[in-house]
C-alpha positions as CSV (number, residue, x, y, z in Angstrom):
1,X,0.0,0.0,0.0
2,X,1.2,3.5,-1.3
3,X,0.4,6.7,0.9
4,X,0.6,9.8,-1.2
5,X,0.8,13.0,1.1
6,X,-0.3,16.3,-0.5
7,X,2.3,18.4,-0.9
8,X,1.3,22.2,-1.4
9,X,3.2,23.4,-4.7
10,X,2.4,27.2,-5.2
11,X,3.9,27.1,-8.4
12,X,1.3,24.9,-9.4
13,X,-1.4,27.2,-8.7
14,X,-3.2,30.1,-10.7
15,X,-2.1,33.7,-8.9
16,X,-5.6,33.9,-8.1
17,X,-5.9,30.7,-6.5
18,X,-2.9,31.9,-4.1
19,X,-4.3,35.6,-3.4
20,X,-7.2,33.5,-2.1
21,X,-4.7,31.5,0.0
22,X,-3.0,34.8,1.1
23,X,-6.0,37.2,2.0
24,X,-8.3,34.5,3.4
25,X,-5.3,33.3,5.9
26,X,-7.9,33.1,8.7
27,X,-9.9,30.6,7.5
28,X,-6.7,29.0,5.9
29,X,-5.6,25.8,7.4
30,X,-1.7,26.1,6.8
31,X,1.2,26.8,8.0
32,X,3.0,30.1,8.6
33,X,5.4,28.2,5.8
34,X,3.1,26.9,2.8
35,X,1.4,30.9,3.6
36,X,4.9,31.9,3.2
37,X,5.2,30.0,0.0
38,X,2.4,31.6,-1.6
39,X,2.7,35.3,-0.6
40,X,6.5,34.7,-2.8
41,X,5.4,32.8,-5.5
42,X,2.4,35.7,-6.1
43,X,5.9,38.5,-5.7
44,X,7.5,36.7,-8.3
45,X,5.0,36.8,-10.2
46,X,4.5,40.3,-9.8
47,X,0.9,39.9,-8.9
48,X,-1.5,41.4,-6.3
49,X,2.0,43.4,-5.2
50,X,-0.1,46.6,-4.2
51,X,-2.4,44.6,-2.1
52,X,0.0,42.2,-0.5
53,X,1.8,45.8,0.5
54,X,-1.7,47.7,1.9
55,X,-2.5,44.2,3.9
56,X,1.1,44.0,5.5
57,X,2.4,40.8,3.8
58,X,4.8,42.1,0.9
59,X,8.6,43.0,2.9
60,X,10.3,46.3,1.8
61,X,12.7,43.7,-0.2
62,X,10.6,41.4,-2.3
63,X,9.9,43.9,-4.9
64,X,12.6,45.9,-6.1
65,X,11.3,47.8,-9.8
C-alpha cells in the first residue's frame, strides 16, 4: 500500500488561486510556511504586489522595480 501526502506546490497554482490563499489566511488551514510560499510565488509573479503591500504581507525587499 502507497500513501501519497499532499504536498502544497504554489507554483502549481493560478495567482488567483494563491491571493485567495493569502488574504483569506484566517480561514486557511496552513502553516506560517506553505502561507509563506504563496505570498512569494504571487511577488514573483508580480501579482497582487499593491495589495500584498496595503495588507502588510509584501517586505520592503521582495519587490525591487
Amino acid at each position: 500500500m502507497t500513501i501519497q501526502a499532499n504536498q502544497f506546490n504554489a507554483s502549481e497554482l493560478c495567482s488567483r488561486k494563491l491571493w485567495q490563499i493569502v488574504n483569506n489566511e484566517a480561514d486557511a488551514r496552513m502553516s506560517r510556511d506553505l502561507l509563506q510560499q504563496a505570498i512569494e510565488e504571487l511577488t514573483a509573479r508580480r501579482r497582487y504586489l499593491a495589495e500584498l503591500s496595503r495588507i502588510g504581507k509584501l517586505g520592503t525587499t521582495n519587490h525591487n522595480a
